[in-house]
Structure formats: C-alpha cells, structure tokens
N, C-alpha and C positions, 0 to 999 in steps of 0.2 A: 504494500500500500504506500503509494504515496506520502509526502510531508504536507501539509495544508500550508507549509511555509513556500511551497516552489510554483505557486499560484498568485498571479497577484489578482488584485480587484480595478474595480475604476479609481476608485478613488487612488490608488498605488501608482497606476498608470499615471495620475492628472498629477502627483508630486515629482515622479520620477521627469514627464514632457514638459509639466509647469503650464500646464494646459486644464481646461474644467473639463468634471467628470460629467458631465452633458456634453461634451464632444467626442471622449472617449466610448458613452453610451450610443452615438449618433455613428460611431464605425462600426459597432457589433450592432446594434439594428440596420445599419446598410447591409449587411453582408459582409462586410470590409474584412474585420478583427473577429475572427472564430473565437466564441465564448462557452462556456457550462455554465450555465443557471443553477445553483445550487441555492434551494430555498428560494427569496426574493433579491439574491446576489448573482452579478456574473463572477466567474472566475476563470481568468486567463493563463494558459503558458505563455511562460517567457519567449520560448520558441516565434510560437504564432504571432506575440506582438513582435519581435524580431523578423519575420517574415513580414508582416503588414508592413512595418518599414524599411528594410526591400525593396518589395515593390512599389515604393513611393520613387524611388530610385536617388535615396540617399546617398552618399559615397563611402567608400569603403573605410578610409577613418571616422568620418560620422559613426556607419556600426558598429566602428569596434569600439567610440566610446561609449553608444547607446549600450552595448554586453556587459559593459566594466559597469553604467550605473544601474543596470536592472541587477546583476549580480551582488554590488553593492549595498543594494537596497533589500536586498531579499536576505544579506546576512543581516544587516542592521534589522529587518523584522526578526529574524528568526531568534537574537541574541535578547530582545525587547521583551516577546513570549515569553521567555524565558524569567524575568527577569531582571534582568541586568540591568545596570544603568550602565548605559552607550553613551559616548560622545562621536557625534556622526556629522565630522565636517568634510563632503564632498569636494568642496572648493575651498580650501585652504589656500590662507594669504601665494603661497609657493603657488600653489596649484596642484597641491599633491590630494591623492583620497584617503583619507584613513578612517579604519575604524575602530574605538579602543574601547575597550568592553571587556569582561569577562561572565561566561556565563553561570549557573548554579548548578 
C-alpha cells in the first residue's frame, strides 16, 4: 500500500505552483491533470502532475526544478505528519533548498 504522503492534493499543488487551488481544480475537471477522488478530495501523483507539465512544454530545467520542489514538498509533509517541527526554507537567501527536521 501506498504512503498517503506521495499524493499531493490541490491545495499542495497551489503552494508548491503558487497558483489557486480553483485553477489546479479547473485542470483535473478539464481532463488536463489525472486525479483520484478520495472522499470529497482529489489526490494527485507526483508523476501525473509532472506529466501535465510536460506537456505544457516547459523546458527541461524548469522540470527538473519542478521534481526537486514536488519532492521537496512531499518530505516536508511527510516529516510535519509526523510531527516534527520542520524549518522548510525552499528559497534560501543563497538559493539553496533545505530541509531541517527530525522526525519521531
């Protein structure tokens, strides 16, 4: 079975693009962004939203940093669940990502 951590939602997606989760819902009722409906929530792979942007036809370092912040973002939930207090500066004065945490 799966982790409920390697799914994001809209709302996951609209932190990660910095975009509202009424546009993110406006792709998966297009048909655009393949979602599961679980309950009254969509839940996304990473994959699929990495495919939808793709075929937008982003460039090849756009995806790779789009990978590094969906990745990013799904440890920081994952370590949060948990517990932990995260400090989750993606854009750090340098421009580095870290994340510093420990879990329980």
């Amino acid at each position: 079975m799966e982790n409920k951590n390697q799914y994001l939602t809209t709302a996951d997606i609209s932190k990660i693009l910095e975009i509202t989760p009424v546009a993110v819902q406006k792709w998966i009722s297009g048909g655009r962004l393949e979602a599961y409906r679980v309950g009254g929530n969509y839940r996304i792979r990473p994959n699929d939203l990495l495919k939808y942007l793709k075929d937008l036809k982003n460039s090849d370092y756009a995806m790779k940093e789009f990978k590094i912040d969906i990745k990013e973002f799904l440890e920081k939930k994952a370590l949060t669940e948990k517990g932990s207090k995260v400090k989750f500066d993606i854009f750090s004065n340098k421009g580095e990502k870290n994340i510093v945490g420990s879990g329980k």
